[in-house]
SETOR-315540 format. One record per residue: residue number from 1; chain; x, y, z negated of N, C-alpha, C, O in turn. Coordinates in steps of 0.001 Angstrom, whole numbers, plus 500000, padded with zeros to 6 digits. Each point is the difference from the previous one (the first is absolute). Example, Ala and Ser with C-alpha at 12.3 -4.5 7.8 and 13.67 -1.06 7.14 Angstrom:
<k = 1 | c = A | n_px = 513190 | n_py = 494310 | n_pz = 492200 | ca_px = 499110 | ca_py = 501190 | ca_pz = 500000 | c_px = 500900 | c_py = 501200 | c_pz = 500000 | o_px = 501036 | o_py = 499981 | o_pz = 499335>
<k = 2 | c = A | n_px = 498614 | n_py = 501069 | n_pz = 501385 | ca_px = 500820 | ca_py = 501190 | ca_pz = 499940 | c_px = 499230 | c_py = 501090 | c_pz = 499270 | o_px = 500509 | o_py = 501108 | o_pz = 499831>
// end
This chain:
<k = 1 | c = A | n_px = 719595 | n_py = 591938 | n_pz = 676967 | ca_px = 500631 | ca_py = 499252 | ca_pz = 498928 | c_px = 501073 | c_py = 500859 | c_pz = 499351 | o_px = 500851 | o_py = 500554 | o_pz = 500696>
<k = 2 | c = A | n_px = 499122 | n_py = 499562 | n_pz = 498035 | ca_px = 500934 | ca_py = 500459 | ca_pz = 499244 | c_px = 500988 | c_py = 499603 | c_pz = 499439 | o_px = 499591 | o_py = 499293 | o_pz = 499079>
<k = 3 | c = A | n_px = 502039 | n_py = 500744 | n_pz = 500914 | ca_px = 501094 | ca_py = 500009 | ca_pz = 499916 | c_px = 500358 | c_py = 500560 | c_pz = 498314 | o_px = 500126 | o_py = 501217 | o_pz = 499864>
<k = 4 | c = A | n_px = 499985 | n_py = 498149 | n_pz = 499249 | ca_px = 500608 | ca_py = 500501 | ca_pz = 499165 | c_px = 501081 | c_py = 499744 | c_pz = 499582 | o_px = 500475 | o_py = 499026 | o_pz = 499415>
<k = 5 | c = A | n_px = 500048 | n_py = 502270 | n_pz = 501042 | ca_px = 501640 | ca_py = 500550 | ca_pz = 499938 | c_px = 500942 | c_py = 500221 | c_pz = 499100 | o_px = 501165 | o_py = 499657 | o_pz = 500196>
<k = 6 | c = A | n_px = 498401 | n_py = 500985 | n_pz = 498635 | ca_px = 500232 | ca_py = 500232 | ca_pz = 498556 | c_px = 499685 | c_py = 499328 | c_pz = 499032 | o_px = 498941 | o_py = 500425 | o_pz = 499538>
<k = 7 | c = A | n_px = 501407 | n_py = 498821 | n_pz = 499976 | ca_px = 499632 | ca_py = 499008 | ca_pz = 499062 | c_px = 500641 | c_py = 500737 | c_pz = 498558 | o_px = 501207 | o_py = 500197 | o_pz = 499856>
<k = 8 | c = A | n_px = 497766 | n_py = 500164 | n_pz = 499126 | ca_px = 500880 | ca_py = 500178 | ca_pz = 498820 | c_px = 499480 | c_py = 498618 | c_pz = 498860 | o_px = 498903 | o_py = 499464 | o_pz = 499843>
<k = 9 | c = A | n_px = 502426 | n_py = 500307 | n_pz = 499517 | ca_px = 499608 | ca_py = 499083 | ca_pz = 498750 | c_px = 500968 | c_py = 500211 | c_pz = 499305 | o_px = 501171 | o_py = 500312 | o_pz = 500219>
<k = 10 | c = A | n_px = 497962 | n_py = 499400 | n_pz = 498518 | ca_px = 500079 | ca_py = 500360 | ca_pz = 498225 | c_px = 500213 | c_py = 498685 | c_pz = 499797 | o_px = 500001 | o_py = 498924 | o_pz = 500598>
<k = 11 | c = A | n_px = 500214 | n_py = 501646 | n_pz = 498135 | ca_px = 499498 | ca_py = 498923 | ca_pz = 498974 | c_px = 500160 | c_py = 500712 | c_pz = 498843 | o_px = 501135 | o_py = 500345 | o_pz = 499673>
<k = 12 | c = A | n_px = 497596 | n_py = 500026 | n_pz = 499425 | ca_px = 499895 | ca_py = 500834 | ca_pz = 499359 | c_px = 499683 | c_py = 498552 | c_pz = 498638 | o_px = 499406 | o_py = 498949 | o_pz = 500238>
<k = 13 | c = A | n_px = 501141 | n_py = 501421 | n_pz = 498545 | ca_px = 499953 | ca_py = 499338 | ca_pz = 498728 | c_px = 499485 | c_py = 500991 | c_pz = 498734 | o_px = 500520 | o_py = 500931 | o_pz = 499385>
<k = 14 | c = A | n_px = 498432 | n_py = 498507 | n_pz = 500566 | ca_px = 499041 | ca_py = 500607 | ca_pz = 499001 | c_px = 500767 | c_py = 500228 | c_pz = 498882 | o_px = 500850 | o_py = 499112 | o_pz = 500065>
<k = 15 | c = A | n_px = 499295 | n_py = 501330 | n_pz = 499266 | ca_px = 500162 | ca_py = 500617 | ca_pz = 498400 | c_px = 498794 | c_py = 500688 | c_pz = 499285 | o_px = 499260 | o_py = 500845 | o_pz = 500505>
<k = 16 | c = A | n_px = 500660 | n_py = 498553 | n_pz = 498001 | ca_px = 498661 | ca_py = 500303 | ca_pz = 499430 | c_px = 498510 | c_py = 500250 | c_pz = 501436 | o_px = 499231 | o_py = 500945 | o_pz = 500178>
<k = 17 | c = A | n_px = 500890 | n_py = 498047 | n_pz = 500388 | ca_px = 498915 | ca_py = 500273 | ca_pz = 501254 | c_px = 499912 | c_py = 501122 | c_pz = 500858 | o_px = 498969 | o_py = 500552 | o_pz = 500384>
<k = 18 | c = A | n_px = 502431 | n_py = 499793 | n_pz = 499935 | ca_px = 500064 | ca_py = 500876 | ca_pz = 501232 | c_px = 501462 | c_py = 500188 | c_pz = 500270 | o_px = 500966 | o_py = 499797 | o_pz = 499265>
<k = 19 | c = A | n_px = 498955 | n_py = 500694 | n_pz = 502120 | ca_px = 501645 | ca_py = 500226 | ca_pz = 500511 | c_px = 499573 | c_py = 500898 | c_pz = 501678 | o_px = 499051 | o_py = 500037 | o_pz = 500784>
<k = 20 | c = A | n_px = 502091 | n_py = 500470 | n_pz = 499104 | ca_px = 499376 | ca_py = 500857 | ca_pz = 501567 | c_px = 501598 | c_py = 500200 | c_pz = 500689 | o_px = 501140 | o_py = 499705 | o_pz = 499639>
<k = 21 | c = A | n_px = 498218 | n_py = 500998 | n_pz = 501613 | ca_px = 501587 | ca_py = 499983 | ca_pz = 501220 | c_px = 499578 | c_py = 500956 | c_pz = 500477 | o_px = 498829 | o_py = 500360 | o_pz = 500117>
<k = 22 | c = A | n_px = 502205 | n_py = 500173 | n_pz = 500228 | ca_px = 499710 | ca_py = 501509 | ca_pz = 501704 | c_px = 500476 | c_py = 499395 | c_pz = 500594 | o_px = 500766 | o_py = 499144 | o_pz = 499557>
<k = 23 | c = A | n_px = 498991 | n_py = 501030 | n_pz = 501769 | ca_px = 500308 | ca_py = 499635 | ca_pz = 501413 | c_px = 499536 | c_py = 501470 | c_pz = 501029 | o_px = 499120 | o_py = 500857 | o_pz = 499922>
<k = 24 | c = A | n_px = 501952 | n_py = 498864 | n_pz = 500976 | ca_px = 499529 | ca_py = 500960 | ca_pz = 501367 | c_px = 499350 | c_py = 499381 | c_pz = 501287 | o_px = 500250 | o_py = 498827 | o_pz = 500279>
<k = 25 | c = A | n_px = 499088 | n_py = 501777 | n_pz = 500355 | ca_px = 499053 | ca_py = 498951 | ca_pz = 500636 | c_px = 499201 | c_py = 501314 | c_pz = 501451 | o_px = 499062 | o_py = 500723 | o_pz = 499665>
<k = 26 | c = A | n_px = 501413 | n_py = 499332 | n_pz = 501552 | ca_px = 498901 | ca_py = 500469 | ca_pz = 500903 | c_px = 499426 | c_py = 498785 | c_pz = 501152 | o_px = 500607 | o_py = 499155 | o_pz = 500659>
<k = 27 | c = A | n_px = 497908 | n_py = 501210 | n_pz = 499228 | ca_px = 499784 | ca_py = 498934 | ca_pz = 501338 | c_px = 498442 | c_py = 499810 | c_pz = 499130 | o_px = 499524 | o_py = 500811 | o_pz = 499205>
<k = 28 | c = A | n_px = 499929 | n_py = 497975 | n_pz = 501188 | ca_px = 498637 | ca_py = 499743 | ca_pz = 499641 | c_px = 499856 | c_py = 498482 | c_pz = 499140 | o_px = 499555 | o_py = 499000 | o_pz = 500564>
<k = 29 | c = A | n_px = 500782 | n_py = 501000 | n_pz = 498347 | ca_px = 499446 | ca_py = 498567 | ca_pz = 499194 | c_px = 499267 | c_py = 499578 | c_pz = 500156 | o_px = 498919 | o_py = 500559 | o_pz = 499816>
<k = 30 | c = A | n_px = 501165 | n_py = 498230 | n_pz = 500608 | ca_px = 499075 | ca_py = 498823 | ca_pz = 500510 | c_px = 499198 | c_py = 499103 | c_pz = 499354 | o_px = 498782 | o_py = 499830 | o_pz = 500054>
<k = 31 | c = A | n_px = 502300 | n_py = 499479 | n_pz = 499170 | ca_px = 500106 | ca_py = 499063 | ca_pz = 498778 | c_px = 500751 | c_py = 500180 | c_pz = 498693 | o_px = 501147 | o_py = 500412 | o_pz = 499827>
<k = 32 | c = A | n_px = 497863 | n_py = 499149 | n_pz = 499212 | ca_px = 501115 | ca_py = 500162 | ca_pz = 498544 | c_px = 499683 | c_py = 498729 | c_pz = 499267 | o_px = 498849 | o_py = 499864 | o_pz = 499583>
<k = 33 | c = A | n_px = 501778 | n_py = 499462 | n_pz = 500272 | ca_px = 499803 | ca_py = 498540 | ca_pz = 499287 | c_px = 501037 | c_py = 499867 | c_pz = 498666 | o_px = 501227 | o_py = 499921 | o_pz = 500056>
<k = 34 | c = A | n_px = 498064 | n_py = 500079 | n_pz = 498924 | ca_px = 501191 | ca_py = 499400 | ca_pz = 498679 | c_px = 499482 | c_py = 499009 | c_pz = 499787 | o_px = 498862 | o_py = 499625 | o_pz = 500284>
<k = 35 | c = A | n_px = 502371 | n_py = 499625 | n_pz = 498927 | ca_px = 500017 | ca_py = 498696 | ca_pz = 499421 | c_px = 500271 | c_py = 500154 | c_pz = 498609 | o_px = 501213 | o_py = 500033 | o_pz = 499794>
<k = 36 | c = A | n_px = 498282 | n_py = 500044 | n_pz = 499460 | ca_px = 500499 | ca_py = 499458 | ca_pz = 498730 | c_px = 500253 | c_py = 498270 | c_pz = 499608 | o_px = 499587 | o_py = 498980 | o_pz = 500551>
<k = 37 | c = A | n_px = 501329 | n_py = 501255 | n_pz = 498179 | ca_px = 500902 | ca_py = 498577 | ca_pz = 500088 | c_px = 499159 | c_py = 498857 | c_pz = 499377 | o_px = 500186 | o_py = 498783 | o_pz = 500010>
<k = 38 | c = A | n_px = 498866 | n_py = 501947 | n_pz = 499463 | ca_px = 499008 | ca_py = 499066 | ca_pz = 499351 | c_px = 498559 | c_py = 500114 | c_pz = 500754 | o_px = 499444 | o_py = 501097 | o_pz = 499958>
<k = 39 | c = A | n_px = 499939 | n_py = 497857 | n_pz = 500713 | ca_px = 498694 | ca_py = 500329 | ca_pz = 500547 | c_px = 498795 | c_py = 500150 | c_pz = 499302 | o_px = 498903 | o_py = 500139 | o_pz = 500542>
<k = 40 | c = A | n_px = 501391 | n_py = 499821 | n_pz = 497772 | ca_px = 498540 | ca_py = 500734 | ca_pz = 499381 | c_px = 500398 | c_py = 501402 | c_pz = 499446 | o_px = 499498 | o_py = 500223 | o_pz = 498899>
<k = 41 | c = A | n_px = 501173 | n_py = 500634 | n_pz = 501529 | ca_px = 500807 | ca_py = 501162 | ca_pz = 499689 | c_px = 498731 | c_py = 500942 | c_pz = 499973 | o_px = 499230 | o_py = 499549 | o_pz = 500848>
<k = 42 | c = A | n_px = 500430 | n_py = 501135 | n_pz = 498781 | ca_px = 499170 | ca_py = 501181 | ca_pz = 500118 | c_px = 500287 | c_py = 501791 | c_pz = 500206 | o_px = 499579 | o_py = 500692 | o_pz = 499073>
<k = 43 | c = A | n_px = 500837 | n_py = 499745 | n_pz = 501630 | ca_px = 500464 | ca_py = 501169 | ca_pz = 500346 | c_px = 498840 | c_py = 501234 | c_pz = 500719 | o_px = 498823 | o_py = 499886 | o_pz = 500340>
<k = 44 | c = A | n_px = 502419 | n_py = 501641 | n_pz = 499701 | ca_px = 499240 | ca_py = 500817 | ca_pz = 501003 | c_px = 501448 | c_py = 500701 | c_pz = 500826 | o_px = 500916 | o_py = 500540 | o_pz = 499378>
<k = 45 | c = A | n_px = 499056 | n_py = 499363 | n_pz = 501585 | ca_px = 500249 | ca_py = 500528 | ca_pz = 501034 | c_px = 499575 | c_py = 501576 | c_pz = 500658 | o_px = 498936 | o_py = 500424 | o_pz = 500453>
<k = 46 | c = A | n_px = 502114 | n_py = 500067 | n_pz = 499409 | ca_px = 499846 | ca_py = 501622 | ca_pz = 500518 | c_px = 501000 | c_py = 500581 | c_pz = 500888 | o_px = 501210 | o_py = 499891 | o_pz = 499801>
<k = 47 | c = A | n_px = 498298 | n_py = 500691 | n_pz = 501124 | ca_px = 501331 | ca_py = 500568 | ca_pz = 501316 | c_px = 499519 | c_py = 501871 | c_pz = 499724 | o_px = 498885 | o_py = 500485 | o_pz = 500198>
<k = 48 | c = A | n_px = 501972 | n_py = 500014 | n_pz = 499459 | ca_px = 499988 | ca_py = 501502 | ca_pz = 499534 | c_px = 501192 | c_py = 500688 | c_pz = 500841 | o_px = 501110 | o_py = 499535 | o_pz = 500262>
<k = 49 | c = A | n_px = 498274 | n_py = 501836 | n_pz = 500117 | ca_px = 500657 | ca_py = 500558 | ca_pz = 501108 | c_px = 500950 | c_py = 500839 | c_pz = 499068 | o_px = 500443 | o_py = 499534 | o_pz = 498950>
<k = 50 | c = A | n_px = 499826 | n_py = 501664 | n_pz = 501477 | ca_px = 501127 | ca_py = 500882 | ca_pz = 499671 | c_px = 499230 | c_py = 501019 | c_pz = 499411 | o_px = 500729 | o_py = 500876 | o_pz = 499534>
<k = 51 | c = A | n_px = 498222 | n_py = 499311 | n_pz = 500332 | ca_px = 499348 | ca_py = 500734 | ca_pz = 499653 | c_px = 498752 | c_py = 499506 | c_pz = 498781 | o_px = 498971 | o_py = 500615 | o_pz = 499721>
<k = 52 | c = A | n_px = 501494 | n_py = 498161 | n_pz = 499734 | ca_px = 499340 | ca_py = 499229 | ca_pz = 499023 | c_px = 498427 | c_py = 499828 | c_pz = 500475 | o_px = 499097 | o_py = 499950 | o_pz = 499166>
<k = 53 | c = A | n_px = 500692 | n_py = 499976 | n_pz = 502090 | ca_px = 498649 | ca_py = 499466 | ca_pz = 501044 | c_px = 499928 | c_py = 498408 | c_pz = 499842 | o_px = 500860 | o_py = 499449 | o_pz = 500688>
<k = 54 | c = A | n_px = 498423 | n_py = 499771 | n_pz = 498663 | ca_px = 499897 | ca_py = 498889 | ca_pz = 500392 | c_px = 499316 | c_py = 499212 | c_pz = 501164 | o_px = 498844 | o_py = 499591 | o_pz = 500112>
<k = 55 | c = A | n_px = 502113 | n_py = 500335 | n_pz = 500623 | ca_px = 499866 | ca_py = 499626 | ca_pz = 501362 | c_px = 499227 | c_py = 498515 | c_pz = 500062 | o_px = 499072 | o_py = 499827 | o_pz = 500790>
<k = 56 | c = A | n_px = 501355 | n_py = 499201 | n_pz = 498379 | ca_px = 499800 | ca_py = 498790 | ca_pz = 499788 | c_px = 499283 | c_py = 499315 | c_pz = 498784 | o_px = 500522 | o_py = 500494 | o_pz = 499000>
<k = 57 | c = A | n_px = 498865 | n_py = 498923 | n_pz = 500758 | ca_px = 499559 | ca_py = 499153 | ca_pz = 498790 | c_px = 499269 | c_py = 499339 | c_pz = 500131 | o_px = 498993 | o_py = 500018 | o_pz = 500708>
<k = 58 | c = A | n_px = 501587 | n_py = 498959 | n_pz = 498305 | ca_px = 499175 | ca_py = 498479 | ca_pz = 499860 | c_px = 500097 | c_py = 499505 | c_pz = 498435 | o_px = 501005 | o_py = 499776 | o_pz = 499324>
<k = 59 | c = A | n_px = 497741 | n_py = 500142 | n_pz = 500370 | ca_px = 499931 | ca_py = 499923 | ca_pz = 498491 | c_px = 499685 | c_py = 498289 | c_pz = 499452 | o_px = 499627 | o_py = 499112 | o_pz = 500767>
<k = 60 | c = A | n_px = 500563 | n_py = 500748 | n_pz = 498101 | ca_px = 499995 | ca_py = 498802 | ca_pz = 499059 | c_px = 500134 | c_py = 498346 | c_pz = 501401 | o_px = 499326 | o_py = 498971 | o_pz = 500044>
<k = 61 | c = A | n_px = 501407 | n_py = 501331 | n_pz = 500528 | ca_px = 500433 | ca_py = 498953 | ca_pz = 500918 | c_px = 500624 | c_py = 498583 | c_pz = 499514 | o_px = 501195 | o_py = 500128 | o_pz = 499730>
<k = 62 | c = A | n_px = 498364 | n_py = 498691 | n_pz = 500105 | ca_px = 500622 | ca_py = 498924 | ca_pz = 499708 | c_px = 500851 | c_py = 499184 | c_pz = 501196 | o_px = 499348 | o_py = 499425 | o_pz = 500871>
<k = 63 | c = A | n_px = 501653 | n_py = 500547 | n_pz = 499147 | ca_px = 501107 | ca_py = 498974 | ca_pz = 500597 | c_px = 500184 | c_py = 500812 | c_pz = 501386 | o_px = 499734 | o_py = 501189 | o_pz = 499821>
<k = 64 | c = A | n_px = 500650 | n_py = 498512 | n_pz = 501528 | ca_px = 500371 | ca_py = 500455 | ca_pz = 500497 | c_px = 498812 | c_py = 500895 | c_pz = 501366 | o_px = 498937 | o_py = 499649 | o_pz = 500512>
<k = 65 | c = A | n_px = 501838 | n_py = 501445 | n_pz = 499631 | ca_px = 498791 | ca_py = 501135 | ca_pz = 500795 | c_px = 500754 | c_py = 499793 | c_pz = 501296 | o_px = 501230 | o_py = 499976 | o_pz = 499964>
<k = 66 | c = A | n_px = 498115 | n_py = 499870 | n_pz = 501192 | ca_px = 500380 | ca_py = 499938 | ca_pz = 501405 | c_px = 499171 | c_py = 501349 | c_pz = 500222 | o_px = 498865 | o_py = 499815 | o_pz = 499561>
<k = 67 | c = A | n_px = 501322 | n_py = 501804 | n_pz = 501091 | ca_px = 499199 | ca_py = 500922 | ca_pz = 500098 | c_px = 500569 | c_py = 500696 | c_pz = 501496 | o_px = 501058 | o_py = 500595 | o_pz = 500204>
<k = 68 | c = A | n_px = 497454 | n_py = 498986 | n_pz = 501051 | ca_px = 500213 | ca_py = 500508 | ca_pz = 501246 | c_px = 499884 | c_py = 501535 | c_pz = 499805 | o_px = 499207 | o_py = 500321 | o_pz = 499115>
<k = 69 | c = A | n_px = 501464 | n_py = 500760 | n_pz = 501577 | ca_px = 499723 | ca_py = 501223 | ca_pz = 498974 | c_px = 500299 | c_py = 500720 | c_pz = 501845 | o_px = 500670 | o_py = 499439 | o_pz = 500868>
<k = 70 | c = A | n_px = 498608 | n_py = 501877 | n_pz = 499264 | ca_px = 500613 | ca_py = 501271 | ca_pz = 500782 | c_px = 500152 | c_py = 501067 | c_pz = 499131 | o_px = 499035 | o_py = 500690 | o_pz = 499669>
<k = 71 | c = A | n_px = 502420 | n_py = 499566 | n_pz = 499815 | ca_px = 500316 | ca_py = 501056 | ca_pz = 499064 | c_px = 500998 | c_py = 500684 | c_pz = 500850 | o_px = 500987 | o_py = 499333 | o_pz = 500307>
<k = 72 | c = A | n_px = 498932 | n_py = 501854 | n_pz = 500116 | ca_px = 501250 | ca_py = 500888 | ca_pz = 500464 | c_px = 501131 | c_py = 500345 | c_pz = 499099 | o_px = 499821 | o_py = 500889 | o_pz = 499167>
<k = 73 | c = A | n_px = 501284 | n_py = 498526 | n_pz = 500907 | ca_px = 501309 | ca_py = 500822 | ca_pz = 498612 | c_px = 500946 | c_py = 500383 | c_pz = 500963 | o_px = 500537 | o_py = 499631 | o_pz = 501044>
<k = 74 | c = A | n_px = 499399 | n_py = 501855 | n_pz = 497611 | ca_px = 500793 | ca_py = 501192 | ca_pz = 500915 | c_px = 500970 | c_py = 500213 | c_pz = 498792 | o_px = 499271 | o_py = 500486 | o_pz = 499136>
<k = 75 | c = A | n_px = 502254 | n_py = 499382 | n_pz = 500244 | ca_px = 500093 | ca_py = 499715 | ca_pz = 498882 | c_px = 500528 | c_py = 499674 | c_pz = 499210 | o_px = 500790 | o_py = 499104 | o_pz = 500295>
<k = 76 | c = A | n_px = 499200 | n_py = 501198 | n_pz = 498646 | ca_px = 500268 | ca_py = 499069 | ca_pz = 498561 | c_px = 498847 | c_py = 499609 | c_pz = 499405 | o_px = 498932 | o_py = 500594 | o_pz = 500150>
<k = 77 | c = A | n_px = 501264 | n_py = 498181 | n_pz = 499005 | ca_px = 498664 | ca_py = 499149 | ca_pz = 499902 | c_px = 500427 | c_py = 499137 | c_pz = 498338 | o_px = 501059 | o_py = 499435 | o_pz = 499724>
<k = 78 | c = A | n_px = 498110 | n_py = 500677 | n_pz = 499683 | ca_px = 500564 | ca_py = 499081 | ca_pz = 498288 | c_px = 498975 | c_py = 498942 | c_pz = 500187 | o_px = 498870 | o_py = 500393 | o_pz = 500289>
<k = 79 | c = A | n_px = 501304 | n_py = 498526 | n_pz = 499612 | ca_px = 499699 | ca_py = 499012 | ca_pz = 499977 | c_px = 499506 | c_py = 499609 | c_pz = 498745 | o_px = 500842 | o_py = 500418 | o_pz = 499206>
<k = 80 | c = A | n_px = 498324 | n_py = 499052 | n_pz = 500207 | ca_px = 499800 | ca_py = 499558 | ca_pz = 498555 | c_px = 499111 | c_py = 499220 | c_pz = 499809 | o_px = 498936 | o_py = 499764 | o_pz = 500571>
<k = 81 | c = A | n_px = 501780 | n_py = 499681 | n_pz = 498228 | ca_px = 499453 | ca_py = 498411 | ca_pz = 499796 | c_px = 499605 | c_py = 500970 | c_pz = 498593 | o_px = 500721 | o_py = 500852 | o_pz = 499481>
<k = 82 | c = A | n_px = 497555 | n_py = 498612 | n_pz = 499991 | ca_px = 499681 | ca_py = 499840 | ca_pz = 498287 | c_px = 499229 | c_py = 500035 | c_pz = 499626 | o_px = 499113 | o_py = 500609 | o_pz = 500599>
<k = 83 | c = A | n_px = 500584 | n_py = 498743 | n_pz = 498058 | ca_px = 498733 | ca_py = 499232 | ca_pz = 499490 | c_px = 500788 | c_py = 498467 | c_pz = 499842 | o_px = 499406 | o_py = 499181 | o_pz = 499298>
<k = 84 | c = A | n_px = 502006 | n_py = 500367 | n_pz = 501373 | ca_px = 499960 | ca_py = 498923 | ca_pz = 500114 | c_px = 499817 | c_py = 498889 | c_pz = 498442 | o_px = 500497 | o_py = 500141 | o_pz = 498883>
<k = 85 | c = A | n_px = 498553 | n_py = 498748 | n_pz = 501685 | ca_px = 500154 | ca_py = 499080 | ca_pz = 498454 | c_px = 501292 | c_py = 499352 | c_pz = 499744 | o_px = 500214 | o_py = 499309 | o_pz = 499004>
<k = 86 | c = A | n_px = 500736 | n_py = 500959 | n_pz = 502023 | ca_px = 500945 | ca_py = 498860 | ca_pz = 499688 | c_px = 501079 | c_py = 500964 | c_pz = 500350 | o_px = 499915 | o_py = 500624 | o_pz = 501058>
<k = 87 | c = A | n_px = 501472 | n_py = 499613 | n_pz = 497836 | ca_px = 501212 | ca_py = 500788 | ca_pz = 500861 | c_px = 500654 | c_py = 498880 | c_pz = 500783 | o_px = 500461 | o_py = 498993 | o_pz = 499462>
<k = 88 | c = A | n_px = 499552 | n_py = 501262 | n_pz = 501950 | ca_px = 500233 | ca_py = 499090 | ca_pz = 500646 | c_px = 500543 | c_py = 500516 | c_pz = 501466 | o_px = 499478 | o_py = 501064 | o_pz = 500332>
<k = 89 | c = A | n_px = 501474 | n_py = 498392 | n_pz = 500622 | ca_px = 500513 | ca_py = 500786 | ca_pz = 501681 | c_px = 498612 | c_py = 499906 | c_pz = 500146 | o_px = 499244 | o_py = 499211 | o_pz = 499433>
<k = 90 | c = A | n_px = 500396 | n_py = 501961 | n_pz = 501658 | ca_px = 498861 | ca_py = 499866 | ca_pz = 501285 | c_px = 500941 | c_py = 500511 | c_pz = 501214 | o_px = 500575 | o_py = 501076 | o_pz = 500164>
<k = 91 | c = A | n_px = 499354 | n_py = 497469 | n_pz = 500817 | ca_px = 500787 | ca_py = 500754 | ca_pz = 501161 | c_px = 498665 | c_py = 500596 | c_pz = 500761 | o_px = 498833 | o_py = 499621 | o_pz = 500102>
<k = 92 | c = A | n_px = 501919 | n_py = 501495 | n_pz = 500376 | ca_px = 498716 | ca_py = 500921 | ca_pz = 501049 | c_px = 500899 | c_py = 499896 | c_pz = 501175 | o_px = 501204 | o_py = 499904 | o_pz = 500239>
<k = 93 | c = A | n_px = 497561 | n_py = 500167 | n_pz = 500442 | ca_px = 500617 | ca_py = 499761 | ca_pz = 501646 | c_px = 499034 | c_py = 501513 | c_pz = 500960 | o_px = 498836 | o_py = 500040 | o_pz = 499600>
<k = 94 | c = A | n_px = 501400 | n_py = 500818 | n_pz = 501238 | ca_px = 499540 | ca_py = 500989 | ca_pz = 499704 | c_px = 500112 | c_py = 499921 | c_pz = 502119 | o_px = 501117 | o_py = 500011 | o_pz = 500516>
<k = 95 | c = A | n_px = 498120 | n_py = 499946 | n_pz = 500014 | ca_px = 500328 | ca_py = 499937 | ca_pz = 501792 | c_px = 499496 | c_py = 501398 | c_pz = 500653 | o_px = 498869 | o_py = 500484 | o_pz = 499978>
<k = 96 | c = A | n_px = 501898 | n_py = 499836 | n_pz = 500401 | ca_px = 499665 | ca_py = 501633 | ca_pz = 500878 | c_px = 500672 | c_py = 499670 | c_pz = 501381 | o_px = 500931 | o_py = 499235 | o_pz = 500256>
<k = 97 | c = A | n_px = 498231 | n_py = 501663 | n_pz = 500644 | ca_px = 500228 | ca_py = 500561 | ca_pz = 501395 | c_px = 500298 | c_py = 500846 | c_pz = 500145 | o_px = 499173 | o_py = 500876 | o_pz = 499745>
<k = 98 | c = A | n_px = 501701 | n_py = 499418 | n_pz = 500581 | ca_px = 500979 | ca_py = 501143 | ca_pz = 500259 | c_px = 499219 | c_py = 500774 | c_pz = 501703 | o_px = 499797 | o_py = 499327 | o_pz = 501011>
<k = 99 | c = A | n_px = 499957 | n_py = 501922 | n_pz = 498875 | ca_px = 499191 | ca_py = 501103 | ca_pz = 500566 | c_px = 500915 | c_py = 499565 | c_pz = 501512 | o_px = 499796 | o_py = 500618 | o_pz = 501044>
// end
């Protein structure tokens, strides 16, 4: 059973349908779940390393993404919300295990 130790959360607010964050982050992501504030929201979701690698993506997504994930982050990490239909908060909730 896995313990997640590190919890990061956003809340990233779209502008003209996008908005992004860095964060530092080692250990193994588990889970990444956003919410946007409206549940017919339409977005894309991207986790990009330090080296502009897209580690993560989830495309034309409506309302909220619950995502079981094994991603290793070793890091700095940009987070990004876009495409969104609505400028609107998306809280992200982001769960890692720390090594």
């Amino acid at each position: 059973m896995s313990i997640l130790n590190n919890l990061v959360r956003k809340t990233l607010t779209a502008s003209s349908g996008s908005a992004s964050e860095t964060f530092n982050s080692n250990g193994t992501c588990q889970q990444i779940i956003v919410q946007p504030a409206t549940a017919s929201t339409q977005y894309d979701i991207s986790l990009i390393d330090v080296a502009s690698l897209v580690v993560f993506k989830r495309t034309s997504k409506i309302g909220n993404l619950n995502a079981l994930v094994t991603l290793p982050l070793a890091g700095a990490y940009t987070l990004s919300i876009t495409n969104a239909t609505v400028d609107e908060a998306h809280k992200v909730f982001i769960g890692i295990r720390n090594s």
